[in-house]
C-alpha positions as CSV (number, residue, x, y, z in Angstrom):
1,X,54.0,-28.0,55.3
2,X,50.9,-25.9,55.4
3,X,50.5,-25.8,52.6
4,X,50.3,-29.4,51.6
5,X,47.4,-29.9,54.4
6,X,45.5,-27.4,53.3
7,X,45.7,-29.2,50.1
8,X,45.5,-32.4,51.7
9,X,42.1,-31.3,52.9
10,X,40.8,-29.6,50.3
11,X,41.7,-32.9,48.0
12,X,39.4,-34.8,50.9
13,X,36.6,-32.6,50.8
14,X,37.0,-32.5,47.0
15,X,36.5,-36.6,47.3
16,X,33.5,-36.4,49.7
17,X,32.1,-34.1,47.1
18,X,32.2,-35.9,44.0
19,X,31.0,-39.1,46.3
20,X,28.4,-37.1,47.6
21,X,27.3,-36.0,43.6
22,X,27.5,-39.8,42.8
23,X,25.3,-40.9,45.1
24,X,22.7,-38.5,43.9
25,X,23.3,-39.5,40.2
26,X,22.8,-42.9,41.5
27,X,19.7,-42.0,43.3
28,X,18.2,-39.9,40.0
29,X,18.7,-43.0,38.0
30,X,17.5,-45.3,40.5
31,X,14.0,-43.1,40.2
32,X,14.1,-42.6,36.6
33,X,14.3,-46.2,36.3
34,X,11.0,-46.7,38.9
35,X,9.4,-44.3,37.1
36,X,9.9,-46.0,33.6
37,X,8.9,-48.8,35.3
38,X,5.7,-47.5,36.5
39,X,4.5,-45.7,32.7
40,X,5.8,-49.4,31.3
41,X,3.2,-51.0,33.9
42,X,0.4,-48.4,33.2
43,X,0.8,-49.2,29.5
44,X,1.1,-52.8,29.9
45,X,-2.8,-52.4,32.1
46,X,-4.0,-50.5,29.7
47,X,-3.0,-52.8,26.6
48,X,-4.7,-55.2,28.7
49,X,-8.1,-53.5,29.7
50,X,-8.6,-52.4,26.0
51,X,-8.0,-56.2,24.9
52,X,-10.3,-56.9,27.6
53,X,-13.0,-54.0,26.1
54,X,-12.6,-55.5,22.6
55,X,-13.3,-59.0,23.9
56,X,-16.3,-58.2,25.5
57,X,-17.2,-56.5,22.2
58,X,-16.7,-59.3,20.2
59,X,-18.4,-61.2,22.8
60,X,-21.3,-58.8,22.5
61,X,-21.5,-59.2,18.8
62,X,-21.2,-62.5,18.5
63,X,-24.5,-62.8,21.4
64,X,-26.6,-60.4,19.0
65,X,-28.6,-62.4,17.1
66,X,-28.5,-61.8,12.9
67,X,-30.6,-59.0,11.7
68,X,-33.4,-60.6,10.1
69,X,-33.3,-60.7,6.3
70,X,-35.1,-58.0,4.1
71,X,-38.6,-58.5,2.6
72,X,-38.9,-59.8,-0.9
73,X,-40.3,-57.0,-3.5
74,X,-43.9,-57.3,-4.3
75,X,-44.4,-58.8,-7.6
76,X,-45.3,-56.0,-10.3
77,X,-48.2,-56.6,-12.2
78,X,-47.7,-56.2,-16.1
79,X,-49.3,-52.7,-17.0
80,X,-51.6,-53.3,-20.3
């Protein structure tokens, strides 16, 4: 009879164990997934401020007014 409580218990503390080892697998996931969540949120802000950037660049551009146009040649004189 000894025997099957010490087997008995060690089954229990076998079960507590592996619970114990899914709850910390649970909890790595849990902050995996947070931290994808945070890189996916930093990228999303950045794709954001960079089409921000290029907007105010275009904006920028589209403010500058045309370079002026280049002055025509001087006429050449015919040599005799």
């Amino acid at each position: 009879m000894a025997t099957l409580e010490k087997l008995m218990k060690a089954f229990e503390s076998l079960k507590s164990f592996q619970q114990q080892q899914q709850q910390q697998q649970q909890q790595q996931q849990q902050q995996q997934q947070q931290q994808q969540q945070q890189q996916q949120q930093q990228q999303q802000q950045q794709q954001q401020q960079q089409q921000q950037q290029q907007q105010q660049q275009q904006q920028q551009q589209q403010q500058q007014p045309p370079p002026p146009p280049p002055p025509p040649p001087p006429p050449q004189l015919p040599q005799p």
